[in-house]
MARTORKE-902611 format. One record per residue (C-alpha): x, y, z. Coordinates in steps of 0.05 Angstrom, whole numbers, plus 5000, padded with zeros to 4 digits. Example, Ala and Ser with C-alpha at 12.3 -4.5 7.8 and 13.67 -1.06 7.14 Angstrom:
{u = 5246&v = 4910&w = 5156}
{u = 5273&v = 4979&w = 5143}
REM end
This chain:
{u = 5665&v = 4069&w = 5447}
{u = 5590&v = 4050&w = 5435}
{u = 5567&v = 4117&w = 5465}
{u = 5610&v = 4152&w = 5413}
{u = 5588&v = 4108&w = 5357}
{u = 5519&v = 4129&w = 5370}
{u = 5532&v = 4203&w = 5389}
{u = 5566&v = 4200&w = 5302}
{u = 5499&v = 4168&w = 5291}
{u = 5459&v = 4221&w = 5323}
{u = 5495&v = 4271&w = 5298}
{u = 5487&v = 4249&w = 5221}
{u = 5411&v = 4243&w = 5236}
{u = 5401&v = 4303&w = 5258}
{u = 5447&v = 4340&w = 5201}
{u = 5404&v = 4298&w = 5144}
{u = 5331&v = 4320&w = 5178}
{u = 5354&v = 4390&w = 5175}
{u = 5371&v = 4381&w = 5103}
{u = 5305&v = 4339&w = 5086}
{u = 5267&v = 4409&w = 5124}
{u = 5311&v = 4466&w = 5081}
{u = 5294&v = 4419&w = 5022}
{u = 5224&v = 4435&w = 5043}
{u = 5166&v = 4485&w = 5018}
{u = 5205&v = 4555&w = 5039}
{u = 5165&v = 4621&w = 5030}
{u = 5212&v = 4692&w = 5022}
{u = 5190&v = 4749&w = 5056}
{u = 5161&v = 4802&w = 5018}
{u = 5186&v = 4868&w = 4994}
{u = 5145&v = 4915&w = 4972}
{u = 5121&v = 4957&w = 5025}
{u = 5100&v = 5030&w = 5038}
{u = 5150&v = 5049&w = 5107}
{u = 5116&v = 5083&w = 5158}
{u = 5136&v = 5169&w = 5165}
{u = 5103&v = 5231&w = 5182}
{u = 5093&v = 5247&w = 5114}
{u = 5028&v = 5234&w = 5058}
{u = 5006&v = 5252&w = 4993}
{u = 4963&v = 5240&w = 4940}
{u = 4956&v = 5266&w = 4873}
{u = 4887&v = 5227&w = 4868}
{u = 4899&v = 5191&w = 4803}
{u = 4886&v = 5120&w = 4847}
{u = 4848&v = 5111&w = 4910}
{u = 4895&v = 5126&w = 4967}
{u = 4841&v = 5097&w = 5010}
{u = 4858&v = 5167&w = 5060}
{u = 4791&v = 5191&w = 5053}
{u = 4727&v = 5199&w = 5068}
{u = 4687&v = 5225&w = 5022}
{u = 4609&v = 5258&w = 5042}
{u = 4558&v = 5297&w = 5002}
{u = 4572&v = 5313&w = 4933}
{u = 4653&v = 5306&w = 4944}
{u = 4685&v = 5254&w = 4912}
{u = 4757&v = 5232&w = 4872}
{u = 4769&v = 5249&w = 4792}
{u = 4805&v = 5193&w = 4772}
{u = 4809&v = 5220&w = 4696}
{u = 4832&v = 5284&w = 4714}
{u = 4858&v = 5263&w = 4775}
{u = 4838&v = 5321&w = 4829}
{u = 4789&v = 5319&w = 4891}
{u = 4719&v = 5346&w = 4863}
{u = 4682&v = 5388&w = 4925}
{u = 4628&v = 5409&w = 4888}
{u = 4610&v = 5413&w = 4810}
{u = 4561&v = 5470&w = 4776}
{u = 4499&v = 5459&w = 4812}
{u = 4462&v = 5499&w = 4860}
{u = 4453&v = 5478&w = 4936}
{u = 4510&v = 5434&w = 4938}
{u = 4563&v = 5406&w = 4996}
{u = 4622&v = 5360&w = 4985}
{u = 4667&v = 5343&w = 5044}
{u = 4728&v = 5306&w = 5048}
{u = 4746&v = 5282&w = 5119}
{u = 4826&v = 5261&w = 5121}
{u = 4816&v = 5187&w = 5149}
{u = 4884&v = 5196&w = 5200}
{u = 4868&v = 5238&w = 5269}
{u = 4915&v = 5301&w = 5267}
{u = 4925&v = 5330&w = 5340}
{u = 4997&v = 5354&w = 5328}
{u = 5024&v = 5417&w = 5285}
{u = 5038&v = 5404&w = 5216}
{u = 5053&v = 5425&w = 5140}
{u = 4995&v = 5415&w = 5092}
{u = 5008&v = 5434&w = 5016}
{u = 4949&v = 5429&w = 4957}
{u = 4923&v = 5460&w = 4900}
{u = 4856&v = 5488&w = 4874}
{u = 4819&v = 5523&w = 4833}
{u = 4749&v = 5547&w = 4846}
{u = 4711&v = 5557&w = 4778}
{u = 4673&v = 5623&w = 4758}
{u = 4678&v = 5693&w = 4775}
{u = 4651&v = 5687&w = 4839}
{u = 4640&v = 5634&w = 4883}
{u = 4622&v = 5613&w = 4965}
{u = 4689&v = 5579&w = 4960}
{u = 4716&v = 5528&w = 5001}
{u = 4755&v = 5509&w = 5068}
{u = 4815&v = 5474&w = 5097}
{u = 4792&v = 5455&w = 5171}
{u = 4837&v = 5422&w = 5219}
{u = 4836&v = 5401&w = 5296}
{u = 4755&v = 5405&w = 5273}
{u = 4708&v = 5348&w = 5301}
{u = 4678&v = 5304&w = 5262}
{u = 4607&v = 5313&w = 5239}
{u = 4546&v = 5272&w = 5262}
{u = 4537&v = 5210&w = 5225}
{u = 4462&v = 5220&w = 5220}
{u = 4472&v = 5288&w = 5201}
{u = 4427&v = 5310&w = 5132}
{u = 4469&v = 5350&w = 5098}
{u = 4416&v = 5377&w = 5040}
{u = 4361&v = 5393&w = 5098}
{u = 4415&v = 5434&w = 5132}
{u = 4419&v = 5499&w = 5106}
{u = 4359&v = 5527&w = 5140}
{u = 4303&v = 5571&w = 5132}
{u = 4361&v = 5621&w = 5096}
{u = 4378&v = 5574&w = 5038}
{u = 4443&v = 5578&w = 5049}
{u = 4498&v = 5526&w = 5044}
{u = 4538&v = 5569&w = 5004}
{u = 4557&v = 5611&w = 5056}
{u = 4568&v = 5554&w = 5105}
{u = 4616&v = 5517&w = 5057}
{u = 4603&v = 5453&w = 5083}
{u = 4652&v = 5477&w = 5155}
{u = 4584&v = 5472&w = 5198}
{u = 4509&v = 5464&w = 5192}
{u = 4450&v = 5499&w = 5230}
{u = 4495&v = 5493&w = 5290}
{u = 4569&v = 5504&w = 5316}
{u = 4614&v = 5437&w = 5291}
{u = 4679&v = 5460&w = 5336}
{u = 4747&v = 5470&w = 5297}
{u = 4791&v = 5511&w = 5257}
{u = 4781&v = 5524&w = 5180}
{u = 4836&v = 5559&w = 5131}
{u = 4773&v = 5600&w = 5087}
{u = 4777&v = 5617&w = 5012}
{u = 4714&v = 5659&w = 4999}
{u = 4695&v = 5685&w = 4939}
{u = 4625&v = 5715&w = 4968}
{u = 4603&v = 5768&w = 5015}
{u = 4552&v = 5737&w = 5067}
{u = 4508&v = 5788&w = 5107}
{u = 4493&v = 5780&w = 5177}
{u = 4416&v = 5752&w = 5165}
{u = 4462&v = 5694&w = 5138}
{u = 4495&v = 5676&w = 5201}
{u = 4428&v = 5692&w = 5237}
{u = 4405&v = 5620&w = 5246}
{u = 4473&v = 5597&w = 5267}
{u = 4455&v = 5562&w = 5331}
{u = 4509&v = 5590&w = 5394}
{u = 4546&v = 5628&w = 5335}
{u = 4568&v = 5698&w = 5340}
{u = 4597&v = 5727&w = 5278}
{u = 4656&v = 5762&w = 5274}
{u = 4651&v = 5812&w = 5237}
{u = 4574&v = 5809&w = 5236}
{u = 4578&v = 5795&w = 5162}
{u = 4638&v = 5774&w = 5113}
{u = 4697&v = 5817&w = 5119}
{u = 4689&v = 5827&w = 5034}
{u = 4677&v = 5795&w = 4980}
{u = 4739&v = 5764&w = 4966}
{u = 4784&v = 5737&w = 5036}
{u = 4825&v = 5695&w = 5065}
{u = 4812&v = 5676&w = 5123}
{u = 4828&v = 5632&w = 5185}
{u = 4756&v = 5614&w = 5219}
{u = 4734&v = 5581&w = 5278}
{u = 4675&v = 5525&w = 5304}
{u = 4631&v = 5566&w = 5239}
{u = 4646&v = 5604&w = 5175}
{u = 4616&v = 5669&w = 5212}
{u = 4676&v = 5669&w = 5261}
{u = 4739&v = 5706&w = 5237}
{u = 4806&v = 5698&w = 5274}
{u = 4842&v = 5737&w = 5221}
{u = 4828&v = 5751&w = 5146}
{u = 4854&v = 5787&w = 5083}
{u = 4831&v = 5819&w = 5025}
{u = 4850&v = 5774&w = 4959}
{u = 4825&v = 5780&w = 4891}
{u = 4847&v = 5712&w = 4874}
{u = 4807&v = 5660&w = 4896}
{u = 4749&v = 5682&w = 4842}
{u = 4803&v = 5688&w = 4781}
{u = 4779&v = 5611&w = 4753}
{u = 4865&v = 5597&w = 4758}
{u = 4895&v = 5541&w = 4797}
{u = 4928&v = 5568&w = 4872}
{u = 4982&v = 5530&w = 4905}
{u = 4972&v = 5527&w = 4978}
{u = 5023&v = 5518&w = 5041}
{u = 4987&v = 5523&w = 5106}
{u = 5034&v = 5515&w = 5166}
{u = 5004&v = 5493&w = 5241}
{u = 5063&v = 5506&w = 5300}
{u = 5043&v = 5505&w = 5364}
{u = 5019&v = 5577&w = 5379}
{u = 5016&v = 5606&w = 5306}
{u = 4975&v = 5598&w = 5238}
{u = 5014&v = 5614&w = 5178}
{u = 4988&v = 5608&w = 5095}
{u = 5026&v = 5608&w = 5038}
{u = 4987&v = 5625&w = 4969}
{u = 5038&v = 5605&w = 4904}
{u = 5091&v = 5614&w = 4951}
{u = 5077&v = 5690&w = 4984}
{u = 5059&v = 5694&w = 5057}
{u = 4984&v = 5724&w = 5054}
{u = 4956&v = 5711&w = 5135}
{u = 4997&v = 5705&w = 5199}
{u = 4958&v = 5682&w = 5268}
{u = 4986&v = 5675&w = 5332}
{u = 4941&v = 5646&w = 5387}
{u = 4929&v = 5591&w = 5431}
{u = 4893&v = 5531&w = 5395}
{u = 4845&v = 5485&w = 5418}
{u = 4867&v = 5418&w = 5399}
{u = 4801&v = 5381&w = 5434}
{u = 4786&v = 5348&w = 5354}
{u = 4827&v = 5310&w = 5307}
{u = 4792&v = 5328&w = 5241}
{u = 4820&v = 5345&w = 5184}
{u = 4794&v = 5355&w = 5107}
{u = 4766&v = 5404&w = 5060}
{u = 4699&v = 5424&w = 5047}
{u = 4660&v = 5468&w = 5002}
{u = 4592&v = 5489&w = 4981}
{u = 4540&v = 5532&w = 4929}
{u = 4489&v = 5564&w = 4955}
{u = 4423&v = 5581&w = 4904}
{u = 4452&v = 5642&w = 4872}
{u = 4523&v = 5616&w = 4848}
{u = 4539&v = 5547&w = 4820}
{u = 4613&v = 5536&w = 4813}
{u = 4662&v = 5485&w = 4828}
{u = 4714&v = 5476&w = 4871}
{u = 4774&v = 5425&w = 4874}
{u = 4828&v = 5407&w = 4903}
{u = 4898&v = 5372&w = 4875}
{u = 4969&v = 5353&w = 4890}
{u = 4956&v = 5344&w = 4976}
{u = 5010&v = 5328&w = 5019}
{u = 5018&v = 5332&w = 5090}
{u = 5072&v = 5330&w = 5136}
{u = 5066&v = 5317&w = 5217}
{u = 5092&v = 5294&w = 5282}
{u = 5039&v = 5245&w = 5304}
{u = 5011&v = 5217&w = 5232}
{u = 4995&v = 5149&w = 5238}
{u = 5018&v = 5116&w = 5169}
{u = 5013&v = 5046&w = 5171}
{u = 5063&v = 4998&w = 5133}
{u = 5027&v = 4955&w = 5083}
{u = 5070&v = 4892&w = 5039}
{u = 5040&v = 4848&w = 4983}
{u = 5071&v = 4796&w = 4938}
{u = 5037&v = 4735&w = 4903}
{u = 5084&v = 4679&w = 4895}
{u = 5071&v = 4613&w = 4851}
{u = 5045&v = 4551&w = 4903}
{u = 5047&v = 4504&w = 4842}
{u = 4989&v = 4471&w = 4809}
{u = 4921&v = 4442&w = 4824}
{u = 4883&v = 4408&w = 4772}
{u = 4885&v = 4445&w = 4700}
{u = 4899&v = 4509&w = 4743}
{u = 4967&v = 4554&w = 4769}
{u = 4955&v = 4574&w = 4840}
{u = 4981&v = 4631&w = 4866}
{u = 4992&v = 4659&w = 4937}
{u = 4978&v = 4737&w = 4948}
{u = 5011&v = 4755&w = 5024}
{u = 5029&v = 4811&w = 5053}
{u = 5043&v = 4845&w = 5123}
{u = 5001&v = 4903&w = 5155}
{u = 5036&v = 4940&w = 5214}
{u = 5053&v = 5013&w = 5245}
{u = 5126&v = 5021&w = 5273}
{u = 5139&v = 4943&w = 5269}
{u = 5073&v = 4926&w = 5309}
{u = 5022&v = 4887&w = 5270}
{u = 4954&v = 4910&w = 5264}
{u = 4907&v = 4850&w = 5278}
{u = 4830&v = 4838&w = 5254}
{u = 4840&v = 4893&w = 5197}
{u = 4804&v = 4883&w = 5134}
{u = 4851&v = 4881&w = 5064}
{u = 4815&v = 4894&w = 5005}
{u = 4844&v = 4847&w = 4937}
{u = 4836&v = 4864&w = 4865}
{u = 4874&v = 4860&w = 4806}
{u = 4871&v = 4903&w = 4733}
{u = 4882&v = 4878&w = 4661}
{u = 4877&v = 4946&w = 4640}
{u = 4934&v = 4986&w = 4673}
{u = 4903&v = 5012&w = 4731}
{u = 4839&v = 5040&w = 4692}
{u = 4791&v = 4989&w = 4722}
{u = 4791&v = 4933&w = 4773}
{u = 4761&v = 4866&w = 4789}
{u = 4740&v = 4854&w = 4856}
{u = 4782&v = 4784&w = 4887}
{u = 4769&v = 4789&w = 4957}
{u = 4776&v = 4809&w = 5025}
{u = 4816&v = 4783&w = 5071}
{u = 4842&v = 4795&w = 5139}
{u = 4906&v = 4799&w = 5186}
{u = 4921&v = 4755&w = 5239}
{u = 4950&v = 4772&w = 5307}
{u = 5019&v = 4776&w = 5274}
{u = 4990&v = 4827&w = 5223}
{u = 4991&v = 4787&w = 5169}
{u = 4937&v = 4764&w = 5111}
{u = 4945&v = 4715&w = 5052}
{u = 4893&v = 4691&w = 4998}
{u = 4899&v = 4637&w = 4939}
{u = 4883&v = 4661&w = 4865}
{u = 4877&v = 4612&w = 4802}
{u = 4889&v = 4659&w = 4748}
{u = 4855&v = 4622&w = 4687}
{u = 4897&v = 4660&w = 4633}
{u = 4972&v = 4678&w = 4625}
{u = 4986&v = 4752&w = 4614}
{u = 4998&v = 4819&w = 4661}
{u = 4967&v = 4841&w = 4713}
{u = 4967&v = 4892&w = 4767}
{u = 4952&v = 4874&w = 4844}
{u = 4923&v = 4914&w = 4901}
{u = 4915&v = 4911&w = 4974}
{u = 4876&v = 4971&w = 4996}
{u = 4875&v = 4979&w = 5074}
{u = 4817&v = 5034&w = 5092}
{u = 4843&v = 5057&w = 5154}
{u = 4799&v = 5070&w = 5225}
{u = 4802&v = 5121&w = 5280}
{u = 4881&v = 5106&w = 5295}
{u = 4899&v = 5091&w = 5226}
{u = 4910&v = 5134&w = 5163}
{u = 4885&v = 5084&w = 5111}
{u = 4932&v = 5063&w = 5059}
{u = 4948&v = 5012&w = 4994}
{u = 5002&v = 4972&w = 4956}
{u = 5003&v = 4952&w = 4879}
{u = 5052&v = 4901&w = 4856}
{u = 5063&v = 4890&w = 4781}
{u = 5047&v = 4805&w = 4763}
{u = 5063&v = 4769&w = 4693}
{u = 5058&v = 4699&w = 4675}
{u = 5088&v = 4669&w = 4622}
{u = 5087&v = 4601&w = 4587}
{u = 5141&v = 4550&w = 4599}
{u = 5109&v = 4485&w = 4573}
{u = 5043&v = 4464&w = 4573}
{u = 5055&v = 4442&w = 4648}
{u = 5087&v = 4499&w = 4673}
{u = 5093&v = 4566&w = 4676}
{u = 5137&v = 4624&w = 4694}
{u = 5111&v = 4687&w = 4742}
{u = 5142&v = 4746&w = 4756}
{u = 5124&v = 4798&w = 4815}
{u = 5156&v = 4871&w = 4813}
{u = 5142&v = 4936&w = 4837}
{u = 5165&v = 4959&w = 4772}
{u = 5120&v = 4953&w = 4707}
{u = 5141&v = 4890&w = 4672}
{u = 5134&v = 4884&w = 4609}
{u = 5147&v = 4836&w = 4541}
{u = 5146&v = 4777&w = 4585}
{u = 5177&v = 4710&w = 4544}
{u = 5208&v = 4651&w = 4548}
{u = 5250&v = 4623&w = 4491}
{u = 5247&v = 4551&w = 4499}
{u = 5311&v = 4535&w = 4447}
{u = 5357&v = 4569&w = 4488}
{u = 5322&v = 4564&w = 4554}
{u = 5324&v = 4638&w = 4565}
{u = 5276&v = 4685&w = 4604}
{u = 5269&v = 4760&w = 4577}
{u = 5231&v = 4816&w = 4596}
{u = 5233&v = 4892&w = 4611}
{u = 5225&v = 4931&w = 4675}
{u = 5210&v = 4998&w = 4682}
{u = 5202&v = 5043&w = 4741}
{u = 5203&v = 5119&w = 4764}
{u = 5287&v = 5142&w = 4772}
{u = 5312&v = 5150&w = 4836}
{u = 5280&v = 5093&w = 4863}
{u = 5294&v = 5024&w = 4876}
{u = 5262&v = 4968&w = 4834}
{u = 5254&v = 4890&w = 4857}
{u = 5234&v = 4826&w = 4828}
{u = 5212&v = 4758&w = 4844}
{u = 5211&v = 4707&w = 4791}
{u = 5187&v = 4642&w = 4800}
{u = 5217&v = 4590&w = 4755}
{u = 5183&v = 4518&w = 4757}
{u = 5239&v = 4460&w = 4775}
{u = 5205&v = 4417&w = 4725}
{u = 5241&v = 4456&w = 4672}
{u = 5312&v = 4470&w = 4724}
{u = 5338&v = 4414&w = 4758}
{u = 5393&v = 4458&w = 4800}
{u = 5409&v = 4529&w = 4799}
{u = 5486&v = 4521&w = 4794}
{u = 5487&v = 4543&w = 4717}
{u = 5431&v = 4610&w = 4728}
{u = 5455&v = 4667&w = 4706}
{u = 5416&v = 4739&w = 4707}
{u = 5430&v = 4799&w = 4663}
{u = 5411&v = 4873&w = 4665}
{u = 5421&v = 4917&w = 4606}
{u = 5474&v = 4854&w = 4578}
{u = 5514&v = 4860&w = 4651}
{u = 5505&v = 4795&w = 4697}
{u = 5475&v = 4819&w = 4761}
{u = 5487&v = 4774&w = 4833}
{u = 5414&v = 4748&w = 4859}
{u = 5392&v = 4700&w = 4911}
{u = 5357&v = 4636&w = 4899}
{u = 5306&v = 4592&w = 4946}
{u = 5268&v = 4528&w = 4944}
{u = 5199&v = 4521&w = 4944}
{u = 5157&v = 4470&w = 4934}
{u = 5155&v = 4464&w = 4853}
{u = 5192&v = 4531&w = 4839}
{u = 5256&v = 4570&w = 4847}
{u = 5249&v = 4630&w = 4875}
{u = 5305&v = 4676&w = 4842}
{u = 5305&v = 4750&w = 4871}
{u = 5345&v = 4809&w = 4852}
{u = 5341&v = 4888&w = 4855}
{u = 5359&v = 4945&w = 4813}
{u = 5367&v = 5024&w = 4807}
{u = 5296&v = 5045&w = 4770}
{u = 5300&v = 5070&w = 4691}
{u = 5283&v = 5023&w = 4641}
{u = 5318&v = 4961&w = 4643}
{u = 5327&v = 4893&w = 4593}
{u = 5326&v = 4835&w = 4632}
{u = 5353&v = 4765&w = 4614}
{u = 5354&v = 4699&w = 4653}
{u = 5395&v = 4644&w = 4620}
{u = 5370&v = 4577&w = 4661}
{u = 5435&v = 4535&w = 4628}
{u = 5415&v = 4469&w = 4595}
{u = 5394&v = 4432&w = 4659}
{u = 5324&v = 4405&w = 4662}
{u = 5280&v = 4354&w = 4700}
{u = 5248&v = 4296&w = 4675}
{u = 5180&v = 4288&w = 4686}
{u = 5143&v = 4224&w = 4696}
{u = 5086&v = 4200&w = 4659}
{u = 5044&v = 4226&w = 4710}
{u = 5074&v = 4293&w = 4710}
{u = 5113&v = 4276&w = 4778}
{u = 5176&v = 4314&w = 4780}
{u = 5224&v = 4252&w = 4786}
{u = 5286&v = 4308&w = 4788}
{u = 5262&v = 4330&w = 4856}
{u = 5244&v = 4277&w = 4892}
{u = 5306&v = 4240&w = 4877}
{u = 5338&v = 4287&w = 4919}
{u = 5298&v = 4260&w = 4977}
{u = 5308&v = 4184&w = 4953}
{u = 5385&v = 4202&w = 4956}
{u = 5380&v = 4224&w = 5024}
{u = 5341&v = 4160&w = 5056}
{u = 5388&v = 4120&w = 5031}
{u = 5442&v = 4153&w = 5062}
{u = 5406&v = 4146&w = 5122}
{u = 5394&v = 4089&w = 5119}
{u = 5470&v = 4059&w = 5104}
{u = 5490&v = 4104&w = 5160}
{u = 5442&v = 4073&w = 5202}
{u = 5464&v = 3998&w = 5178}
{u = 5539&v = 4018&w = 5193}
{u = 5536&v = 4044&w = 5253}
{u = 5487&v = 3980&w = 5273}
{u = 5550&v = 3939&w = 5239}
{u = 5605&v = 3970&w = 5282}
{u = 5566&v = 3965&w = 5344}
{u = 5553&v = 3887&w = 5335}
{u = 5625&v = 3877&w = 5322}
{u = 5652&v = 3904&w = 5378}
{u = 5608&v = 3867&w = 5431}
{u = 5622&v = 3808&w = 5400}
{u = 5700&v = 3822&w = 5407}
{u = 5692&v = 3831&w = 5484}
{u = 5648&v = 3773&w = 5496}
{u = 5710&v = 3724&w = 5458}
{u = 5780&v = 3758&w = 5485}
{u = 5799&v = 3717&w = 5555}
{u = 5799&v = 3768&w = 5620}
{u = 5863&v = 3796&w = 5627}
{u = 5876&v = 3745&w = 5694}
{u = 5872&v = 3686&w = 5645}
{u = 5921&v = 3695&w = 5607}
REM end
């Protein structure tokens, strides 16, 4: 009988320490992420963090393109693709080369990559020119493939200098071609005559890379075909492009997307989750998650910033990085309530494209000691809190088709259960899930994108506070449980006394 007495003890222990640990701080996994494929693109209108940009190249965030070069003379811009491409493909882009003739510009793939210590502006030779190079090799062979719009006839004194180049033809097929080149822009594979790279008009591009063949697409008409064997010794893959001292014209690139078998997109997650408060301040936690295929990538720098303006300018937070499980974390004190945007930027390396993740953050006012936050990928907007009815309202608004999330983080100093929440979308109550953290609720609940009303009534339950801001509501929950703990303890001690003293007083059964 004793053993089962305590085995009843045991088990109510062990049933009221798990409930004291789920009671416990309790952190939910985050959800916004970017899932690894074997697709890419960017439209350039934020930084992807895909490339690398060299020379005079660089990203138009106002008019969101890829600049190559602008209208100066002796110029090369070069955009190196940050993921190694060894596989075929599907590349698709956009551009526009300014003027009425121009040296144009180049697609190069399976292409390696170019000498770090390499002096671009001291490498056009004795000829002057780094037009007709287009930025796909200096004064010697740089091996690869290049896809060549050329607006320019080069001669063969051009190509002269080339170091271990033999042109093919010995000058430019004409003065407008299309052309698939090899290890240097005087090395045609196959070309085409085509008045339309120096018509100042924007071209869209498909250029196709099976095993054996080399096919492009110009606004959706087959132009070149190639069929060959390919050296795939390289991995690079960009655009490049160039002016020479004669012509001074730009050239840019928009809309890129790629498509491959071996593209190495990694998966990157961020969320930043109320961790209560220290001193006068809200602190937050920004996590995330950075892997490829469900392995985490460990030791790899994140980049943190946040806007106030939209996405139109950013403030450095910091940089953090992942752990052997993948996964980074850093602690913000916001100083003033209002929206933000968030951004983990992950550069990428050798094996990894590089990639990023924006989540949209609001706080909001509850009372002077508390406040609400919300975390969406969706834009969140007309964040308030209407204290007479307890109700929180906002908006969310995302691109249709898509699926939209938020986390809201409502402060248990103003909700003393969750039994009477209730959300609404559009007027229509919505299920959600609900955990415990340490000072907050963490309430969580998805959506079809559009524009969407959102309304959380938190019922007329609230915690009292004591004078010393305590939240007396929470930890009576714990005081509850001791004391049941401790009765069950003083029962079972009861019981256990009682029946030893029974069997020390009855007579052995031979007595009587």
């Amino acid at each position: 009988m004793r053993r089962a007495v305590i085995s009843v003890v045991s088990l109510i222990l062990v049933l009221l320490l798990s409930t004291l640990i789920n009671f416990g701080p309790n952190i939910q996994p985050v959800k916004a992420q970017q899932q690894s494929s074997g697709s890419f693109s960017d439209d350039f209108s934020s930084d992807s963090g895909a490339w690398q940009y060299v020379g005079s190249a660089y990203r138009d965030q106002t008019n969101q393109y890829l600049v190559l070069t602008n209208s100066s003379s002796d110029q090369t811009g070069i955009a190196f693709f940050r993921a190694p491409i060894q596989g075929s493909f599907v590349a698709n882009f956009s551009f526009i080369c300014g003027g009425t003739k121009n040296d144009g510009l180049v697609m190069f793939f399976y292409k390696q990559q170019y000498p770090p210590n390499l002096d671009y502006a001291a490498s056009y030779g004795t000829n002057g020119v780094a037009g007709g190079r287009t930025g796909f090799n200096s004064g010697s062979i740089i091996p690869g493939y290049g896809i060549e719009f050329d607006g320019w006839q080069n001669i063969p004194y051009e190509f002269a200098d080339i170091a271990g180049g033999t042109p093919n033809p010995p000058e430019d097929p004409n003065s407008n071609h299309i052309a698939l080149i090899k290890d240097f822009t005087g090395d045609h594979l196959a070309w085409v005559d085509d008045q339309m790279i120096s018509a100042n008009v924007w071209h869209q591009v498909s250029v196709q890379v099976q095993g054996s063949s080399v096919a492009v697409f110009v606004d959706q008409e087959l132009v070149l075909q190639w069929n060959g064997t390919q050296d795939r010794t390289y991995d690079g893959f960009g655009f490049s492009g160039s002016n020479g001292e004669v012509l001074c014209n730009t050239h840019i690139i928009a809309n890129f997307s790629i498509t491959t078998h071996d593209l190495h997109t990694p998966a990157l997650t961020s969320s930043c989750l109320s961790q209560g408060s220290q001193s006068s301040f809200n602190v937050y936690k920004i996590n995330g998650n950075l892997t490829f295929n469900g392995a985490a990538i460990a030791g790899a720098p994140i980049l943190l910033s946040y806007s106030v303006t939209g996405g139109e300018s950013w403030q450095d937070l910091t940089r953090a990085y992942t752990g052997s499980d993948g996964s980074y974390s850093a602690l913000w004190m916001p100083t003033v309530t209002g929206s933000y945007i968030l951004k983990a930027v992950y550069k990428g390396d050798e094996n990894y494209l590089g990639t990023s993740n924006t989540v949209n953050f609001a706080i909001q006012p509850g009372t002077e000691q508390s406040v609400f936050s919300v975390t969406s990928n969706s834009t969140v907007t007309a964040l308030f809190f209407d204290s007479a009815n307890n109700e929180l309202s906002f908006n969310v608004t995302g691109v249709a088709g898509t699926y939209g999330y938020v986390d809201v983080c409502i402060p248990k100093s103003l909700l003393n259960d969750t039994s009477a929440l209730k959300v609404y979308l559009d007027s229509n109550q919505i299920p959600f899930t609900v955990q415990s953290q340490s000072y907050s609720w963490l309430l969580y609940f998805t959506y079809h994108h559009s524009s969407h009303s959102v309304m959380i009534s938190l019922g007329t339950s609230a915690n009292v506070k004591g004078a010393n801001g305590v939240d007396l509501g929470y930890l009576e929950n714990y005081v509850l449980l001791i004391v049941i703990a401790f009765m069950a303890i003083i029962i079972a001690a009861l019981i256990l006394a009682f029946r030893g003293t029974k069997k020390r007083t009855d007579p052995p059964e031979e007595n009587k």
